[in-house]
C-alpha positions in Angstrom: 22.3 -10.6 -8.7 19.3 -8.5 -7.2 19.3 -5.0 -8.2 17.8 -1.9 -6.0 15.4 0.5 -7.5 18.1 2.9 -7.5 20.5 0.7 -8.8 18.2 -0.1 -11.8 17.6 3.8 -12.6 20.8 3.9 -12.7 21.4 1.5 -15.5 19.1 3.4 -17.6 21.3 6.4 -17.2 23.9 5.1 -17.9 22.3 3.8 -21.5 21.0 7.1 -22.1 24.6 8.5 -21.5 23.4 10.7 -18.1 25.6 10.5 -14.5 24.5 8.3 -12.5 22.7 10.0 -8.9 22.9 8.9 -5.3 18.7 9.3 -4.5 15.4 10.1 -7.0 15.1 13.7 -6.3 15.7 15.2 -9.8 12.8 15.6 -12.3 14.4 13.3 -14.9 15.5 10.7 -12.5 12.0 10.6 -11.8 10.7 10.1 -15.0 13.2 7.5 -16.0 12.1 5.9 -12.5 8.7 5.7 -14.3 9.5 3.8 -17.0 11.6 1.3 -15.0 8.2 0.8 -12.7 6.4 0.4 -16.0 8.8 -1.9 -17.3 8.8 -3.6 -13.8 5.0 -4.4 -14.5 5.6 -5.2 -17.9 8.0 -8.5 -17.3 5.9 -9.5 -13.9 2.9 -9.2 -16.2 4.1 -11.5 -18.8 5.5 -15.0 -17.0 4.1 -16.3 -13.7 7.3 -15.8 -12.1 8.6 -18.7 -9.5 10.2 -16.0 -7.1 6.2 -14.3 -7.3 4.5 -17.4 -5.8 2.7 -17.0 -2.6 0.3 -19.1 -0.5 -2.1 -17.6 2.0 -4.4 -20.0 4.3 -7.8 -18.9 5.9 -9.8 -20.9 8.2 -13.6 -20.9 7.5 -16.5 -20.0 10.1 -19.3 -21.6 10.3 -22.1 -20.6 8.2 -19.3 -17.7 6.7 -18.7 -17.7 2.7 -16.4 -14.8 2.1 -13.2 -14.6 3.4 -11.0 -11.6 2.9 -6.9 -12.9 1.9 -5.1 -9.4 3.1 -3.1 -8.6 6.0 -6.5 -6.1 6.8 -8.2 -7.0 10.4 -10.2 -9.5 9.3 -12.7 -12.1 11.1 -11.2 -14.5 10.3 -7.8 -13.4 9.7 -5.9 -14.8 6.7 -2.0 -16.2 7.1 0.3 -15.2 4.5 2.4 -18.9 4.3 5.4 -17.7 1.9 5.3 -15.1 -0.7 3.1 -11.8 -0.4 -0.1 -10.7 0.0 -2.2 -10.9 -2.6 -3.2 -7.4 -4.1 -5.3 -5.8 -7.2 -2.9 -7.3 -9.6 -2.1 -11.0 -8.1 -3.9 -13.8 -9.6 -4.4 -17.4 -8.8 -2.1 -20.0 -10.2 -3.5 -22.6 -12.4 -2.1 -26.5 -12.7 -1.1 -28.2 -16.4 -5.2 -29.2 -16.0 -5.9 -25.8 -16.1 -7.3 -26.5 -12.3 -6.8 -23.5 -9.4 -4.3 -24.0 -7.0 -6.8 -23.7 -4.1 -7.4 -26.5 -1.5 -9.0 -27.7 1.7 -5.9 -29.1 3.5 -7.8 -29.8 7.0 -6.5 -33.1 7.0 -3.1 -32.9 5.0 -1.6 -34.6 8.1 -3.4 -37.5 7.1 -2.4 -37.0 3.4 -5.9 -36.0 2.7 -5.9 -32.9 0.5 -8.9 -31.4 -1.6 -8.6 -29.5 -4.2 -11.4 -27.1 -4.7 -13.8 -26.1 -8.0 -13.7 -22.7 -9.4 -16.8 -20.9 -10.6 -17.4 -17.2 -11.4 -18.3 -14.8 -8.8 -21.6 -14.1 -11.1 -22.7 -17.8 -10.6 -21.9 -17.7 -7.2 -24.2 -14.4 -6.6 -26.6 -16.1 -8.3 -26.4 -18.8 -6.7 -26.6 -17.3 -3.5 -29.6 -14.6 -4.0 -31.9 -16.8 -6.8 -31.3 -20.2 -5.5 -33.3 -22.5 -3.0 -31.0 -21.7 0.3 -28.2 -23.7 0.9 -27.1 -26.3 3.4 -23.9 -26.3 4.9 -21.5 -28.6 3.4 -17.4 -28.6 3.2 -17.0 -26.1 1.2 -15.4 -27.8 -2.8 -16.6 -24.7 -4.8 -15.1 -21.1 -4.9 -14.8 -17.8 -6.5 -11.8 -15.8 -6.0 -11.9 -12.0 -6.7 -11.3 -8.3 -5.8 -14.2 -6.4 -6.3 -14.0 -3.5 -3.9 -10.0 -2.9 -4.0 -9.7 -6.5 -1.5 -8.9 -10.0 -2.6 -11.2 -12.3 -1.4 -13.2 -15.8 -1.7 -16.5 -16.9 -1.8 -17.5 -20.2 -1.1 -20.8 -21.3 -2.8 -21.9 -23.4 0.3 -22.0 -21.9 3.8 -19.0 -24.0 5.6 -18.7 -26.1 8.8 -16.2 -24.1 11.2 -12.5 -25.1 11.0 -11.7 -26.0 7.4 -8.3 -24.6 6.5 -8.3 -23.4 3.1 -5.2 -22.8 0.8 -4.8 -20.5 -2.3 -1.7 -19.9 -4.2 -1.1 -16.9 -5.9 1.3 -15.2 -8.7 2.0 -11.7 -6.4 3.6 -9.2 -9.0 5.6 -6.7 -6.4 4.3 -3.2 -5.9 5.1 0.1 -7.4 9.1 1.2 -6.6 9.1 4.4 -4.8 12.2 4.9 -2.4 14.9 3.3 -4.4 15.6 1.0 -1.7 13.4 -1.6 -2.7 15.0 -4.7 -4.3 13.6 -6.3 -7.6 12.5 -10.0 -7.4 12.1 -10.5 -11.3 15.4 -10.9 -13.6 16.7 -7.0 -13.9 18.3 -7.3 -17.5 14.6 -6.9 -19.7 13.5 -4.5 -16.9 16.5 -2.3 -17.5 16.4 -2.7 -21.6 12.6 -1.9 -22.0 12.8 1.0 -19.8 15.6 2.5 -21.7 14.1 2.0 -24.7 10.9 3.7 -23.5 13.2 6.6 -22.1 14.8 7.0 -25.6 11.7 6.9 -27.1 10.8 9.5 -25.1 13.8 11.7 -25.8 13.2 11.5 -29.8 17.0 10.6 -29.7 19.2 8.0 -31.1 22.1 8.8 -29.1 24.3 6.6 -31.2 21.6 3.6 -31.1 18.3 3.0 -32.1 15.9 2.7 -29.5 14.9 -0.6 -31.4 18.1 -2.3 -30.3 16.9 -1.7 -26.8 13.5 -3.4 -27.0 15.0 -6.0 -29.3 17.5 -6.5 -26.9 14.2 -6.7 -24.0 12.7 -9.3 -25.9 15.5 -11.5 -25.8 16.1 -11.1 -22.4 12.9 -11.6 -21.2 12.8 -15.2 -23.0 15.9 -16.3 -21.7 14.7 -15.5 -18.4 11.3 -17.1 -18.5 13.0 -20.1 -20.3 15.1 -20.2 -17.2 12.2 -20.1 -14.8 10.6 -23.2 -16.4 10.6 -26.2 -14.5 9.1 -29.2 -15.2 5.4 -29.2 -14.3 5.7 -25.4 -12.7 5.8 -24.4 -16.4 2.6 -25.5 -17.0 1.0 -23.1 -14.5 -1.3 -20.5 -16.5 -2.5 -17.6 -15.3 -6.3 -16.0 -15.8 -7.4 -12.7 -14.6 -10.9 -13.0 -16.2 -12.5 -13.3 -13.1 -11.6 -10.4 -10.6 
């Protein structure tokens, strides 16, 4: 079952033998808050998480090579198809032939789907400033990345208008502030890591080691990912080389 921010401070608490609190106004609520953010990023950092998937679709402009994937007024604008938008941390998802999951699905009606060629943005600016000039061409190679706080895409040939593009990302969610927000991820490694990190901490044992805890995280956290696999979903890899 989903747990709340709140709710998942409060599990620490209770492993660190504190009362349990109604908001995250008090100074040590706040710090063990930290470490359940930390261990938050931890687990969405270490599987690429089914529940994390997100798609976002641009259509190009003629003659236009980057395109900006935010929800920021941009010409064009992106559409966020299912998921989140992509941020700082989100990277794309690879298939089991190590190919990005980006496309040209102009004509997917007709069951005519392109999957595009990833290159580094450093061969695309090359490209673009050393090379003879270009000719415009549907576009087949990209380079994804986030170089001045935005995700975006080049493509290394300037584009005819109207090609709808696709990218799917692995969207870790933001930092917890509120205690409202409700975790995505399995709870049960977020909740042992950051209690271990909390004892640690402490320089208590308060009965148990904090080694139980994260002994108890690792366990957790491969039972979950072992229950996210599926069938060619678990070969998806992730790579954030390139941003």
């Amino acid at each position: 079952m989903a747990k709340t921010y709140l709710q998942l401070v409060n599990k620490v608490l209770v492993n660190l033998r504190q009362a349990t609190v109604g908001d995250l106004s008090a100074a040590y609520t706040q710090l063990v808050g930290e470490f359940v953010n930390q261990a938050k990023e931890t687990v969405e950092d270490s599987w690429r998480w089914r529940i994390l998937a997100s798609e976002v679709q641009v259509t190009t402009v003629a003659q236009q090579i980057n395109y900006y994937l935010d929800l920021a007024a941009n010409s064009p604008a992106a559409t966020l198809v299912s998921g989140n938008w992509p941020d700082e941390r989100s990277y794309l998802l690879k298939d089991d032939a190590d190919n990005y999951q980006a496309f040209d699905i102009t004509q997917a009606s007709s069951l005519v789907v392109y999957q595009l060629s990833h290159v580094v943005r450093e061969e695309q600016v090359l490209s673009g400033y050393l090379a003879a000039a270009r000719t415009t061409n549907i576009p087949y190679t990209f380079t994804y990345t986030t170089e001045g706080g935005r995700p975006q895409v080049f493509l290394l040939d300037p584009p005819p208008v109207g090609r709808v593009l696709a990218f799917r990302f692995c969207v870790p969610q933001p930092e917890f502030t509120t205690g409202a927000e409700t975790l995505l991820v399995p709870w049960r490694p977020i909740v042992s890591l950051a209690t271990g990190l909390a004892m640690q901490e402490r320089g208590e044992e308060l009965g148990e080691s904090a080694d139980l805890y994260f002994t108890r995280y690792n366990s957790e956290l491969l039972r979950a990912q072992e229950n996210d696999r599926d069938g060619s979903y678990a070969q998806l890899l992730v790579d954030g080389s390139d941003v």
